[in-house]
C-alpha positions as CSV (number, residue, x, y, z in Angstrom):
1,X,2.9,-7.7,-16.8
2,X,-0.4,-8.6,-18.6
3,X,-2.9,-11.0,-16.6
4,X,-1.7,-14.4,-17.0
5,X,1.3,-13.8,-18.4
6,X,4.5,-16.1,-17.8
7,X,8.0,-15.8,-17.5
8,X,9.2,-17.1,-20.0
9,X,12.0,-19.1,-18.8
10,X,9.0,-21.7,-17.1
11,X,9.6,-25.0,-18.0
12,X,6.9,-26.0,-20.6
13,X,6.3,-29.6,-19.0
14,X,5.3,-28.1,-15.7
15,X,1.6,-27.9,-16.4
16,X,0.2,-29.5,-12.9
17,X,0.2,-25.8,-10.4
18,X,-1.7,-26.5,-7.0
19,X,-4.3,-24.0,-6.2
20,X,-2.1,-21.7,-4.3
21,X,0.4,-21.1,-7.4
22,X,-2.3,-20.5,-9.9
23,X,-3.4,-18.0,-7.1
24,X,0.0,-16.3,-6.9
25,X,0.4,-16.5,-10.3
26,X,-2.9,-14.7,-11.4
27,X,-2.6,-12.5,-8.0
28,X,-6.3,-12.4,-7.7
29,X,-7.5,-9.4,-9.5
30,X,-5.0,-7.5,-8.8
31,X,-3.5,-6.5,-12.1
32,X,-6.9,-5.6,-12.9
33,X,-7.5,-3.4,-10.1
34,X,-4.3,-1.9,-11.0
35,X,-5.5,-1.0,-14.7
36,X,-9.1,-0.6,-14.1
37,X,-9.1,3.6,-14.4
38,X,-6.5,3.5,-17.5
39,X,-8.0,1.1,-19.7
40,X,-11.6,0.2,-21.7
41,X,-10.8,-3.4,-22.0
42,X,-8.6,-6.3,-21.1
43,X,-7.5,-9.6,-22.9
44,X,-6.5,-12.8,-21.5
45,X,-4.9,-15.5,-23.3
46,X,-6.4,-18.8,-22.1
47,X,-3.2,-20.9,-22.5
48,X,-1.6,-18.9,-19.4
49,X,-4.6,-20.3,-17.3
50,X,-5.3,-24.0,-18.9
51,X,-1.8,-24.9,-18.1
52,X,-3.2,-25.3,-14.2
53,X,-6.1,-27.0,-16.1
54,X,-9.5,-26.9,-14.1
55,X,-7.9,-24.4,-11.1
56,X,-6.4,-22.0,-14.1
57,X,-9.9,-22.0,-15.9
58,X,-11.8,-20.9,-12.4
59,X,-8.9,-18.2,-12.1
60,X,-10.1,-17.1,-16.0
61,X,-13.8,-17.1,-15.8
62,X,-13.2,-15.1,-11.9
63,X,-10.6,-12.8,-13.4
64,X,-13.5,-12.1,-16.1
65,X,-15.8,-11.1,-13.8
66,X,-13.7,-8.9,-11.8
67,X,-12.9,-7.3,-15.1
68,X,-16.4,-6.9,-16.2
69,X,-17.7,-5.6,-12.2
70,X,-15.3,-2.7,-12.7
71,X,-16.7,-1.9,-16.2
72,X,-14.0,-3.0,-18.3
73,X,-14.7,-4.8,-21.8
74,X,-13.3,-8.5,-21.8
75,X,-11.6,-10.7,-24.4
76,X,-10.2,-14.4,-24.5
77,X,-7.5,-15.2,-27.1
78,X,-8.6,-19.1,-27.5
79,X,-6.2,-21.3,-29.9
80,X,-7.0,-24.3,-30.9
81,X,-4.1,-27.1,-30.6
82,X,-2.1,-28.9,-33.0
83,X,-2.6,-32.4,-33.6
């Protein structure tokens, strides 16, 4: 399972996460550490983290940095909404 990446049977309305399921969700680093030796880069799509809004975007910017103190190339797929 990629970084950030959501079953997708989650409700879509459930945007509000407290601090401990953005934690869970993101499993602090540890899908990085798991492909640190296999890959060159990673790439997260911001959506999965700006759903828990300003908890989901510290998880991003600290999943970044543990990306980037292992050596690894980082990407954010950013979208701009509709409407």
């Amino acid at each position: 399972m990629a970084a950030g990446q959501f079953n997708g049977n989650a409700r879509r309305d459930q945007r509000d996460g407290s601090r401990q399921d953005v934690d869970s969700r993101f499993n602090r680093g540890a899908q990085i550490d798991a492909v640190a030796d296999s890959v060159p880069a990673v790439k997260f799509q911001s959506a999965c983290f700006e759903r828990y809004r300003h908890d989901g975007v510290e998880a991003l910017y600290s999943l970044i940095e543990t990306a980037r103190d292992k050596g690894l190339e980082t990407k954010a797929a950013l979208f701009q909404g509709s409407g």
